[in-house]
Backbone bond lengths (Angstrom), bond angles and torsions (degrees), N, CA, C in turn:
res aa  C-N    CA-C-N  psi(-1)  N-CA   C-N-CA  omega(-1)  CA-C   N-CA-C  phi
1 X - - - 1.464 - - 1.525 108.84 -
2 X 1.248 130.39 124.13 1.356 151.04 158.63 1.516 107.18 -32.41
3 X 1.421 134.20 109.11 1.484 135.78 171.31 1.711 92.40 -63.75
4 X 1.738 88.38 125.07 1.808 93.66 167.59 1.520 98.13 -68.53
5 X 1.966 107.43 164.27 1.509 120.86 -163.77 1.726 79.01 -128.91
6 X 1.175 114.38 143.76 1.606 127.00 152.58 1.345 123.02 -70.44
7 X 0.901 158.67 160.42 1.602 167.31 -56.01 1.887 70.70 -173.18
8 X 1.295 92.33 -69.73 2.188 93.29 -162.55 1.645 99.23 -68.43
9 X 1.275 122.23 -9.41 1.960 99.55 164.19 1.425 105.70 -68.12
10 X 1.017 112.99 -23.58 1.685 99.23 -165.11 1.610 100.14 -105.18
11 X 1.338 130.46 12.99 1.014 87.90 164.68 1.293 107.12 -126.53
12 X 1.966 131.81 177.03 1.576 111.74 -143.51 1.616 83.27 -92.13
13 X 1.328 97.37 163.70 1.377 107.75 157.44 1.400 142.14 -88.41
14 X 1.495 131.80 153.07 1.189 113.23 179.59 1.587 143.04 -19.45
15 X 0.963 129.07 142.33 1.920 123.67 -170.22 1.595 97.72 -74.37
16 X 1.129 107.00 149.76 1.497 109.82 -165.18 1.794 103.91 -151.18
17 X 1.411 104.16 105.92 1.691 119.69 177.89 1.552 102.06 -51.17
18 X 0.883 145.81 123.56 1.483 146.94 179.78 1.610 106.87 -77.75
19 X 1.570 108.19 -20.29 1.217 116.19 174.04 1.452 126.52 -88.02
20 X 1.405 99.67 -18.85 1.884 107.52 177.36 1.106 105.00 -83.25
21 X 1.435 149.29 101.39 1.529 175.92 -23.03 1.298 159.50 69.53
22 X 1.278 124.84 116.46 1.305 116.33 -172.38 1.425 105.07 -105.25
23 X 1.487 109.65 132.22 1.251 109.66 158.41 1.517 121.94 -128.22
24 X 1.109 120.50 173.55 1.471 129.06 -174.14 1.632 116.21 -134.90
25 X 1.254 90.82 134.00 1.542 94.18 -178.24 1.628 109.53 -143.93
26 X 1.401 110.46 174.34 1.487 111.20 -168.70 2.046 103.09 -70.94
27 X 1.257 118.54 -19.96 1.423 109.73 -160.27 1.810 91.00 -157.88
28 X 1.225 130.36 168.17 1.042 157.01 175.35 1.475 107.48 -98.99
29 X 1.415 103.93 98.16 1.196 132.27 -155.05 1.719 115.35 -93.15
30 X 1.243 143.24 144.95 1.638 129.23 157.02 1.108 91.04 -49.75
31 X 1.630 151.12 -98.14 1.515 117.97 -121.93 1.270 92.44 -99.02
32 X 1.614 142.36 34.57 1.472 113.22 145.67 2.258 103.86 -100.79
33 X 1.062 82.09 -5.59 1.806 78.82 -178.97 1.683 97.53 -95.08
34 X 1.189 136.12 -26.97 1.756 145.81 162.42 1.411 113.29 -74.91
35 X 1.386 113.22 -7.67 1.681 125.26 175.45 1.756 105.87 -96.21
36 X 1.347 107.50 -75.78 1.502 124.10 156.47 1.737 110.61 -17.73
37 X 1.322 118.98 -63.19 1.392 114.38 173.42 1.299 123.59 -68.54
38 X 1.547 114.78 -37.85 1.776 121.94 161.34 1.577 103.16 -46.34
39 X 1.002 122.00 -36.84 1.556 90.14 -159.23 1.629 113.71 123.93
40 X 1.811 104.42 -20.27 1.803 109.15 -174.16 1.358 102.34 -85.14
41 X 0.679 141.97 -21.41 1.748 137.83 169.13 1.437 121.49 -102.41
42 X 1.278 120.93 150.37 1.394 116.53 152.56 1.733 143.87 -76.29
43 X 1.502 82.48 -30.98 1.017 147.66 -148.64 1.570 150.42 -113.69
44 X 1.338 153.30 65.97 1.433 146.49 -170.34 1.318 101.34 -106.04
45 X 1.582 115.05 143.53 1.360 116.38 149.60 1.412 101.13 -133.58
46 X 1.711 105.87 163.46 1.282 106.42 174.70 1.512 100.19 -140.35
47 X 1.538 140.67 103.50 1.057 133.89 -166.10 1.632 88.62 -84.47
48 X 1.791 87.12 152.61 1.769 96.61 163.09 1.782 96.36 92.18
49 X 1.352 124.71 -30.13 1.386 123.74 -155.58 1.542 95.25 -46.15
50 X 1.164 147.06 -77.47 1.569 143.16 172.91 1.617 116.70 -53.34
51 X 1.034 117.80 131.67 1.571 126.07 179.90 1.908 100.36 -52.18
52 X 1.537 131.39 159.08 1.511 106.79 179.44 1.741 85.62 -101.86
53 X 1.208 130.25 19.95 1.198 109.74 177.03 2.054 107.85 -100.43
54 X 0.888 98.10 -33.83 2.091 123.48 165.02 1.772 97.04 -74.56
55 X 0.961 118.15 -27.05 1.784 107.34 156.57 1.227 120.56 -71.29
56 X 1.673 111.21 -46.52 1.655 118.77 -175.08 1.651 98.75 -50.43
57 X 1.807 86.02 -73.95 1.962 88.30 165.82 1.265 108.91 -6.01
58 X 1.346 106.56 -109.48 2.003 114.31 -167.18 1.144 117.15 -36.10
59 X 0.890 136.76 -23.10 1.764 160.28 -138.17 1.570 80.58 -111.32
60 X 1.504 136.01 -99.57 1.253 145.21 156.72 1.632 115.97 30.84
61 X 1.558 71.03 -77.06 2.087 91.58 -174.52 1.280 120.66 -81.59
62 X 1.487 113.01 -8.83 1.455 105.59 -167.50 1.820 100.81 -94.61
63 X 1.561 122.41 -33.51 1.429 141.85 -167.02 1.953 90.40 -79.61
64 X 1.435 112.33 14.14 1.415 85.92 176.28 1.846 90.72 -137.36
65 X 1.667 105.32 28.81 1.335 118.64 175.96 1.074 118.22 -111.63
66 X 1.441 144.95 170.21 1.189 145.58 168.52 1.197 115.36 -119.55
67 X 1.902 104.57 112.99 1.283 125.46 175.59 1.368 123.17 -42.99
68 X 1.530 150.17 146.73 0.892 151.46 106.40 1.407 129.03 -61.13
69 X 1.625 122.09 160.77 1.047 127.54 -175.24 1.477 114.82 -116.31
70 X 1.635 124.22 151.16 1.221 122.17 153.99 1.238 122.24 -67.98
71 X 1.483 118.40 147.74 1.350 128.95 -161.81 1.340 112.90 -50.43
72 X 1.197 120.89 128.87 1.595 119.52 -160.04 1.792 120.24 -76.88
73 X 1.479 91.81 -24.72 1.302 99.60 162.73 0.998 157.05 -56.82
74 X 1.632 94.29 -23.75 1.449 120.50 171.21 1.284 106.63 -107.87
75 X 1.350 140.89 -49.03 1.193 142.04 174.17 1.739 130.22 -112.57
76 X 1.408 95.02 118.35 1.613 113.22 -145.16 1.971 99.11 -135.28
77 X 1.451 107.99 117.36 0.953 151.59 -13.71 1.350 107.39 -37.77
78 X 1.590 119.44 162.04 1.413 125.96 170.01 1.531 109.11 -76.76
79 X 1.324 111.97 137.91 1.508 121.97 163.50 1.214 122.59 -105.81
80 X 1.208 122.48 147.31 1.378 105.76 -169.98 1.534 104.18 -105.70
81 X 1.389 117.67 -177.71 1.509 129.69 -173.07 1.386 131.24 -162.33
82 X 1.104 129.03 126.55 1.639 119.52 179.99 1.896 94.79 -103.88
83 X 1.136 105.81 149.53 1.431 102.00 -174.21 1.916 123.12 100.16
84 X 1.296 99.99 -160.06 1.507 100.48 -165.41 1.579 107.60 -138.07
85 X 1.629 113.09 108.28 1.736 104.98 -175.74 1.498 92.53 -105.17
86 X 1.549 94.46 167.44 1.844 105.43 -162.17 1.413 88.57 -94.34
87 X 1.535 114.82 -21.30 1.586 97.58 -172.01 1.670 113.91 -85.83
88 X 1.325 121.56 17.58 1.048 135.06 172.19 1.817 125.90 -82.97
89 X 2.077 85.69 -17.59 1.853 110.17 177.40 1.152 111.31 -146.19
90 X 1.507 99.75 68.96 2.103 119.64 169.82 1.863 86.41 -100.78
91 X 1.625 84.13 137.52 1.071 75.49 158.41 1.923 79.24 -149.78
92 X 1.579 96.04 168.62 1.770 104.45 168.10 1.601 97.96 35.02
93 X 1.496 140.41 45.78 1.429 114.02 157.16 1.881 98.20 92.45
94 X 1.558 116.81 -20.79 1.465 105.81 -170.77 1.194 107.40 -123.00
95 X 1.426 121.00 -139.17 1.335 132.97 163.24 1.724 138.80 -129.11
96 X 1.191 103.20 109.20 1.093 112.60 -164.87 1.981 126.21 -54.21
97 X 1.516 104.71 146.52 1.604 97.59 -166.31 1.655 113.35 -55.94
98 X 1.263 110.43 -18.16 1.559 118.52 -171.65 1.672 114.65 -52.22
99 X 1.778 87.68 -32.63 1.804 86.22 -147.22 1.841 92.61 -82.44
100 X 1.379 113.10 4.55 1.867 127.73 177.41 1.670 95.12 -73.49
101 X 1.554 109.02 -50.32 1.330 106.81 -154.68 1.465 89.80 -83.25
102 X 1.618 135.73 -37.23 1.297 119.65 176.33 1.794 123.77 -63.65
103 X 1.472 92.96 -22.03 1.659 82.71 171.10 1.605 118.14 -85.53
104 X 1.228 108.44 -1.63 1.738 102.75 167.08 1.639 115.74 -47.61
105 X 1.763 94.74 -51.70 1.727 106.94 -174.58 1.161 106.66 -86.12
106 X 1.279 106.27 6.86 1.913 95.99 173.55 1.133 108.85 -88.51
107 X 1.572 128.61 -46.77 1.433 127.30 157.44 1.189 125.97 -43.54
108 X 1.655 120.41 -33.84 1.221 120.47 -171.82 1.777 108.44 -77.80
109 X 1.542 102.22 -33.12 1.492 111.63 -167.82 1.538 107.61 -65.97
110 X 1.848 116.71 -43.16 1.472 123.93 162.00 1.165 127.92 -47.68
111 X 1.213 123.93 -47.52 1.380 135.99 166.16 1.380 122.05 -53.86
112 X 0.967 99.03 -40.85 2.016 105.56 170.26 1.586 116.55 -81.53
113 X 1.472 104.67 18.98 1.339 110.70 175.32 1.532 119.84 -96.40
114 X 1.372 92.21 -37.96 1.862 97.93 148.64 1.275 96.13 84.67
115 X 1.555 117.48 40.87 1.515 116.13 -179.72 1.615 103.73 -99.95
116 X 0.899 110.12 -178.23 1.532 122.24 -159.16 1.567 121.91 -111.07
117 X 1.355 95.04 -7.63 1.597 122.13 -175.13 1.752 85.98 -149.55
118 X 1.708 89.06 159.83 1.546 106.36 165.36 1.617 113.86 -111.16
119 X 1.127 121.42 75.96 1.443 140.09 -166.62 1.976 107.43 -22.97
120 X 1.473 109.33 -42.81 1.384 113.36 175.00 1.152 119.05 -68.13
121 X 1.242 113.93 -26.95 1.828 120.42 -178.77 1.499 104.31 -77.73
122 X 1.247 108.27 -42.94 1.697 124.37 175.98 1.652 113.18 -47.59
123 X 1.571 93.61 -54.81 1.552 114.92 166.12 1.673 110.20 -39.06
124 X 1.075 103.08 -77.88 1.319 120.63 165.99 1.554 128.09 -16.14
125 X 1.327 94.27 -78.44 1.556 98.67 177.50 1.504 109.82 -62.67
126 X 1.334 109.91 -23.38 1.674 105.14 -178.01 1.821 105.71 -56.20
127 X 1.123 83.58 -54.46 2.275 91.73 -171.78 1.378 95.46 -61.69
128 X 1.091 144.82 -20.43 1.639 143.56 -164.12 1.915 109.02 -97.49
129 X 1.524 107.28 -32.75 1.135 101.60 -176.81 1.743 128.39 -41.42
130 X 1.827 112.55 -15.18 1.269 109.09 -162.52 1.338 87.60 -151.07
131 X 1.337 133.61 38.02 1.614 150.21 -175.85 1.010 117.33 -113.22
132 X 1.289 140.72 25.25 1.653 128.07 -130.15 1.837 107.99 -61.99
133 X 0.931 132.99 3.75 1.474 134.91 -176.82 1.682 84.52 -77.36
134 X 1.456 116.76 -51.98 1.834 99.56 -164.16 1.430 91.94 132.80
135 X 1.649 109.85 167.87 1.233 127.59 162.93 1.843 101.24 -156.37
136 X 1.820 96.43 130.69 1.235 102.03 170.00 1.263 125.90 -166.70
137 X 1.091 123.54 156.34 1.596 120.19 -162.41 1.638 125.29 -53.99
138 X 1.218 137.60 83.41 1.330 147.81 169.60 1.396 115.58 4.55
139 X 1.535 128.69 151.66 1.090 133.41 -154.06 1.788 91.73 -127.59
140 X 1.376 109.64 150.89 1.806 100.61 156.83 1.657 88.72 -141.00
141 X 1.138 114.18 151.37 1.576 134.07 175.43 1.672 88.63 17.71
142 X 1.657 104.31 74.16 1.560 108.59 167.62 1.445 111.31 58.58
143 X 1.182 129.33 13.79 1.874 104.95 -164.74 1.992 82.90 -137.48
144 X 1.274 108.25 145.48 1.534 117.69 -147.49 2.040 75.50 -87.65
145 X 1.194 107.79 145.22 1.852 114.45 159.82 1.398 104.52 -81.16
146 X 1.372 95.35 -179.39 1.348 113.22 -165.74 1.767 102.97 -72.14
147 X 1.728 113.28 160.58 1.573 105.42 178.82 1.358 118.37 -84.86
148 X 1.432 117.62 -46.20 1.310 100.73 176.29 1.689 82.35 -171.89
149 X 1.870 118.28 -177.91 1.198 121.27 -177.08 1.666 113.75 -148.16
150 X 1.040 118.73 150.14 1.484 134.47 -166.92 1.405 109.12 -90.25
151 X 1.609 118.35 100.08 1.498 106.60 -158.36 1.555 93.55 -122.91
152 X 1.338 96.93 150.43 1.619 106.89 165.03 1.306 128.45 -142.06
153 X 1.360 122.26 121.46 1.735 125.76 -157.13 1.165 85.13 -125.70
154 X 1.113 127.58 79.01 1.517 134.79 136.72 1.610 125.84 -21.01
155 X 1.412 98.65 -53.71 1.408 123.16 172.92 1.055 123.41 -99.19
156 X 1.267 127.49 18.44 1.243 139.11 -178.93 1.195 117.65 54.54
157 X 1.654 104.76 172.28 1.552 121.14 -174.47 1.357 110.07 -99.15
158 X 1.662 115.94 146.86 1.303 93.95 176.51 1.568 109.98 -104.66
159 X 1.236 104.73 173.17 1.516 103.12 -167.31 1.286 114.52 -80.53
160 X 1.614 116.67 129.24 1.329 148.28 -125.88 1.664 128.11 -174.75
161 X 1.216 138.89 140.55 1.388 130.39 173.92 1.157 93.46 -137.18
162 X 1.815 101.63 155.16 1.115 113.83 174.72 1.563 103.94 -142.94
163 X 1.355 95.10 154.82 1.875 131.50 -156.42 1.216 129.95 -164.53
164 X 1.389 106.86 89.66 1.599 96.18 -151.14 1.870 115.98 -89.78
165 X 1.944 94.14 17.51 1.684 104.07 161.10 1.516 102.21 -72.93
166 X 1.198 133.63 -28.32 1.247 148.50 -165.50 1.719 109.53 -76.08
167 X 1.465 93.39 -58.57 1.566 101.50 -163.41 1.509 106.65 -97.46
168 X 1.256 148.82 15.84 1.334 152.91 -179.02 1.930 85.73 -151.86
169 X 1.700 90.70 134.98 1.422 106.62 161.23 1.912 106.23 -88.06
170 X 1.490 98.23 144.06 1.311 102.64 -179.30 1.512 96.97 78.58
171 X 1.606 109.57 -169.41 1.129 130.41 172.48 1.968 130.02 -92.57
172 X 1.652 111.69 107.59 1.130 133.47 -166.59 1.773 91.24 -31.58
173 X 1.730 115.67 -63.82 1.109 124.87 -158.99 1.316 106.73 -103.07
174 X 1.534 118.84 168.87 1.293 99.93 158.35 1.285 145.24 -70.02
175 X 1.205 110.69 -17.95 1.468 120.04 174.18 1.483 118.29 -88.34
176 X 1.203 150.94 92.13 0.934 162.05 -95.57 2.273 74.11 -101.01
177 X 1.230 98.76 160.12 1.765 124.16 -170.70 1.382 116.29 -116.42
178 X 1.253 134.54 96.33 1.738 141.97 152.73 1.357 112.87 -33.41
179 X 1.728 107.75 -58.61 1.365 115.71 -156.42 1.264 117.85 -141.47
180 X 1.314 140.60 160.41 1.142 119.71 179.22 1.659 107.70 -162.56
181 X 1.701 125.67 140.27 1.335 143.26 -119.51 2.001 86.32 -140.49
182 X 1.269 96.51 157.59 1.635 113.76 154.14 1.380 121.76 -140.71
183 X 1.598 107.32 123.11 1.327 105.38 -177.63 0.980 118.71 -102.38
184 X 1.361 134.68 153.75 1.443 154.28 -154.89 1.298 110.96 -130.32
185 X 1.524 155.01 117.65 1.487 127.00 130.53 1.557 106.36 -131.86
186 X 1.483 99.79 133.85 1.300 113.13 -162.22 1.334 117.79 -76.60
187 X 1.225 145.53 152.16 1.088 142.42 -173.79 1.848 108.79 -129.63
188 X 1.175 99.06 -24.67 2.124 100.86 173.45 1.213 90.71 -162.17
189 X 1.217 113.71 145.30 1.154 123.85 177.45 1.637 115.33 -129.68
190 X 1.726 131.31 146.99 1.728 107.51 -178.08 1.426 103.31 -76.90
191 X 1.461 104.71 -170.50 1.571 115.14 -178.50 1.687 101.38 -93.00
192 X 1.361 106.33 -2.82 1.554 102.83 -162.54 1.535 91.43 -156.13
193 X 1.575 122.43 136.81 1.424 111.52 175.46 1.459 113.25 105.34
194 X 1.425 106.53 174.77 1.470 101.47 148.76 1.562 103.90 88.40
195 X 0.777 117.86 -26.25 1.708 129.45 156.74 1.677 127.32 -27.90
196 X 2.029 105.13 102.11 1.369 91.12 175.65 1.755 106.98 -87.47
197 X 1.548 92.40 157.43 1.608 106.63 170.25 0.998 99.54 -103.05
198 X 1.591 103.75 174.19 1.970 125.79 -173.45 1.570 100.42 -172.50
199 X 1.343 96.58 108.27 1.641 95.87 166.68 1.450 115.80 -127.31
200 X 1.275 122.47 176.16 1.338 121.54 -149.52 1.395 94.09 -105.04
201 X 1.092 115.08 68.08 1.841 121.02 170.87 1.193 85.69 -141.92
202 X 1.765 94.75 134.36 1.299 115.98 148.53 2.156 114.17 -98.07
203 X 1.437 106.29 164.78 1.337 102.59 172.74 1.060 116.54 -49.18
204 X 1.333 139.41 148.56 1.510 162.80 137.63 1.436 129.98 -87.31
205 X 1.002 123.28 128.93 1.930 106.32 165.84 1.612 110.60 -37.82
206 X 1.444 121.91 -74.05 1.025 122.47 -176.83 1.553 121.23 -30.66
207 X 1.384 117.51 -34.73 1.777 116.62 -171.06 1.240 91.29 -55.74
208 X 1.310 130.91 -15.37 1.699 112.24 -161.76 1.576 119.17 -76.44
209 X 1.756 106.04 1.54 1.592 119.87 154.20 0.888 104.17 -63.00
210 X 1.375 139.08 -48.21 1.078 113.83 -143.96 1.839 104.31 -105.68
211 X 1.141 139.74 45.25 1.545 131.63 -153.68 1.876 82.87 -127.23
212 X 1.222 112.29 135.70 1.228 149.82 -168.11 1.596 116.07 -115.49
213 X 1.982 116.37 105.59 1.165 110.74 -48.96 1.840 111.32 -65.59
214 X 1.356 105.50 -146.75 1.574 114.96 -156.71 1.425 108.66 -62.51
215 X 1.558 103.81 -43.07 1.921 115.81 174.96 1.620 97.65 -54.91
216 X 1.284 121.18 -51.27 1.700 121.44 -146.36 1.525 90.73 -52.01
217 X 1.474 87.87 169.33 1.555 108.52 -178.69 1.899 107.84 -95.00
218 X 1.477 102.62 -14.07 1.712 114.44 -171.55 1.299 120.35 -125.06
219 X 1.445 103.96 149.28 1.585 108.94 -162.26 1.300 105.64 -112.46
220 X 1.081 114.73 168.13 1.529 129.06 174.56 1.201 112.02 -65.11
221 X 1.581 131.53 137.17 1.284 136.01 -172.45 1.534 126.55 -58.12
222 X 1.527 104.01 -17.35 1.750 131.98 175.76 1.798 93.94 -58.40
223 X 1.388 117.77 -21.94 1.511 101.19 -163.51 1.590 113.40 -75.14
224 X 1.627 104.48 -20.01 1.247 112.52 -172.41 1.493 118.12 -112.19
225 X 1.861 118.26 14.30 1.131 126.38 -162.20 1.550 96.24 -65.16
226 X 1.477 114.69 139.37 1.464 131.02 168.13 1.572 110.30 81.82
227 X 1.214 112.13 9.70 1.454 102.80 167.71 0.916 130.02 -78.92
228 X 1.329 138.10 162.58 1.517 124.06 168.00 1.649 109.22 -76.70
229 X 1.652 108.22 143.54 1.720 115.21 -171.18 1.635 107.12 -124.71
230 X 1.341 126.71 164.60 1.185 127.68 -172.88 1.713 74.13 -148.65
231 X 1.494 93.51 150.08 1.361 118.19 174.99 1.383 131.93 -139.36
232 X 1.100 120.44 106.10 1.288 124.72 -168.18 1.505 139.55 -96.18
233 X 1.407 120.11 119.70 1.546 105.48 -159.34 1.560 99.73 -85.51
234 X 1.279 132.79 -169.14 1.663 112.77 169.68 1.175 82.60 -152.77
235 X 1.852 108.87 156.17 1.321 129.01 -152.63 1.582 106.11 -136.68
236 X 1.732 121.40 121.34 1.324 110.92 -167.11 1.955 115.34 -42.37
237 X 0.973 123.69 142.21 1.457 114.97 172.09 1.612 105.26 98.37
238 X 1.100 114.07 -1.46 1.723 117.22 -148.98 1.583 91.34 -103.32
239 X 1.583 124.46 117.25 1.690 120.99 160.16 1.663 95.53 -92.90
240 X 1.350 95.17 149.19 1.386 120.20 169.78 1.983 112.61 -153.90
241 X 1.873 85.59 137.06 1.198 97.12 -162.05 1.525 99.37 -115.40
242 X 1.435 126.16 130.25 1.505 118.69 -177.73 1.634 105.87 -135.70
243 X 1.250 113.07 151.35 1.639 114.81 168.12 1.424 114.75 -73.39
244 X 0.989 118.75 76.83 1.682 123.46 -179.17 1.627 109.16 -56.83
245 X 1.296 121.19 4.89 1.564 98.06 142.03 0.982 140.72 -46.45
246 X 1.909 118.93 -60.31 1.419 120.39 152.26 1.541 100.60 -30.94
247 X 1.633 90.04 145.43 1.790 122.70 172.10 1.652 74.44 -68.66
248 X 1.868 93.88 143.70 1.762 103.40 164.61 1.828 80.32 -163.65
249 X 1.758 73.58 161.33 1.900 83.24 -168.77 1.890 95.29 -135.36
250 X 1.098 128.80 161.52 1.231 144.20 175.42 2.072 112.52 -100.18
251 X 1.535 112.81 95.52 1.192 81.45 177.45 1.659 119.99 -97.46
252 X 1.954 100.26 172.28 1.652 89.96 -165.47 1.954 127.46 -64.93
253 X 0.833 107.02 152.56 1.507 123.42 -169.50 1.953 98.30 -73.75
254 X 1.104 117.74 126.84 1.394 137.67 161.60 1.851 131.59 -92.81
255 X 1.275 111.91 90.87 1.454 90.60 177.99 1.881 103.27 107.04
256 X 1.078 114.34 -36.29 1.633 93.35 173.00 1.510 105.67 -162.77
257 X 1.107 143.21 173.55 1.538 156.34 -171.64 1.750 102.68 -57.65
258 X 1.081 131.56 164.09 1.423 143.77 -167.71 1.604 105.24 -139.93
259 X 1.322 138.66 76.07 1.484 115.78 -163.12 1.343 90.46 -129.22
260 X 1.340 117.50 133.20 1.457 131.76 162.66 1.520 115.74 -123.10
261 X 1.697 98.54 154.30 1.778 99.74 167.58 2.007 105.66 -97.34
262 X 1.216 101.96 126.94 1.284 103.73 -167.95 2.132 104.10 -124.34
263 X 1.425 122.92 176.33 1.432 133.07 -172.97 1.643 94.42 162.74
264 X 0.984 101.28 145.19 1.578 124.02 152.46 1.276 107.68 -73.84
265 X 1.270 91.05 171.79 1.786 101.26 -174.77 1.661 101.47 -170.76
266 X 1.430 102.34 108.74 1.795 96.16 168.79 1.564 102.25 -116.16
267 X 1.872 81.74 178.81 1.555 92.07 -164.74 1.640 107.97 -101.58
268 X 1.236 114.50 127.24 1.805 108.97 -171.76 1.598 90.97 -77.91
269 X 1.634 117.05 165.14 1.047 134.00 148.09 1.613 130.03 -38.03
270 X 1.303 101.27 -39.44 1.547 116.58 165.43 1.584 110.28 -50.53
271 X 1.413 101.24 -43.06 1.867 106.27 -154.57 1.472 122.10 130.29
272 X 1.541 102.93 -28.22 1.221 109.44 -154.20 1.544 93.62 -77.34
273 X 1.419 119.60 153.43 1.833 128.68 124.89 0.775 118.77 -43.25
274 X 1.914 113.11 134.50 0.686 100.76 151.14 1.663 125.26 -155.70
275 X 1.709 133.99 117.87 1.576 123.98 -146.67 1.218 93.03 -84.28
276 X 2.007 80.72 172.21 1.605 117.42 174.96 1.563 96.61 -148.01
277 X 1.232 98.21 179.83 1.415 104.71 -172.59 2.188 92.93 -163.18
């Protein structure tokens, strides 16, 4: 007897990039960080990458700090932040002298956290263990950027890419950038929520209908209608590395705090890593 077929066996399914992907592996590997920059992934995770007891740690000290926010003007819902983002001091295409004098107290504010490890350096050496070029914190006119920052979108992100050939005229760093990465490591995560997206759009002129309003940094969800999406839950202890070219959006957190240690990271011509914050 012939197995009956449903109406949806027969018909094809969505088109599917074989290359838009997440995968997961025990460590941050050469050919998934030389894959990731090709173009074969979307995507890295590495569950476990932070111990959850060196999470509690960071986790600990940061819930007995007081968040700041990114400028609300540009980024709406508000997210909150401990630390210092550069996109907080664009100015004209560059970077403004402020965000020098705000990273004084950003070091100072980390340091008074009284942790036992420096979680970004930790970060660090993690992506480097199988990199042999290196990974290290980015330079602008000689003076090192910030390491990385403690973010929390409660309310999520709206959907958005970032590229900082795009968003800085000239070159962000000094070493001019091939490629460029977003790092993730989670520190709490909700029971519900909290979900990054990734869809297979890159920017266009045209998306610029759709950006919510004209200052914001995020567009209306119409920009990415019919793409293919990957969705990602995130897991305390868990780094994840994505090409934030693709449009990707943050959704909101249900039920408990959302806090990650996060930085960019591009790829020099050399090979090397290299962060921002």
């Amino acid at each position: 007897m012939t197995k009956a077929r449903s109406t949806d066996d027969l018909l094809p399914g969505p088109p599917h990039d074989p290359f838009f992907r997440a995968v997961t592996a025990p460590a941050f590997s050469h050919e998934l960080l030389a894959g990731l920059a090709a173009g074969r992934y979307a995507a890295v995770r590495v569950p476990g990458f932070l111990p959850r007891e060196r999470c509690a740690e960071v986790l600990d000290a940061l819930k007995a700090q007081v968040f700041d926010s990114y400028g609300r003007a540009r980024i709406h819902p508000p997210v909150m932040r401990f630390g210092v983002g550069v996109s907080d001091h664009m100015a004209d295409g560059g970077v403004a002298d402020s965000y020098w004098k705000a990273l004084e107290g950003h070091h100072e504010a980390w340091a008074g956290l009284g942790l036992s490890f420096d979680p970004f350096r930790t970060c660090r050496e993690g992506l480097a263990a199988h990199w042999p070029p290196g990974v290290e914190v980015g330079r602008r006119e000689g003076r090192e950027m910030g390491a990385g920052v403690a973010r929390e979108p409660n309310q999520g992100f709206q959907v958005h890419f970032d590229d900082a050939l795009r968003e800085y005229a000239g070159d962000l760093l000094d070493t001019p950038l091939i490629g460029q990465f977003a790092f993730n490591l989670y520190l709490s995560v909700p029971p519900s929520g909290g979900q990054t997206v990734l869809w297979r759009h890159r920017w266009q002129p045209q998306d610029e209908a759709h950006r919510i309003p004209a200052a914001s940094y995020g567009y209306d969800e119409e920009v990415v209608r019919g793409a293919e999406s990957i969705e990602l839950t995130p897991e305390v202890g868990e780094a994840l590395l994505i090409d934030p070219r693709f449009f990707h959006a943050v959704r909101p957190s249900h039920g408990d705090r959302r806090i990650a240690l996060g930085f960019a990271v591009g790829v020099a011509a050399s090979g090397k890593l290299l962060t921002w914050a």
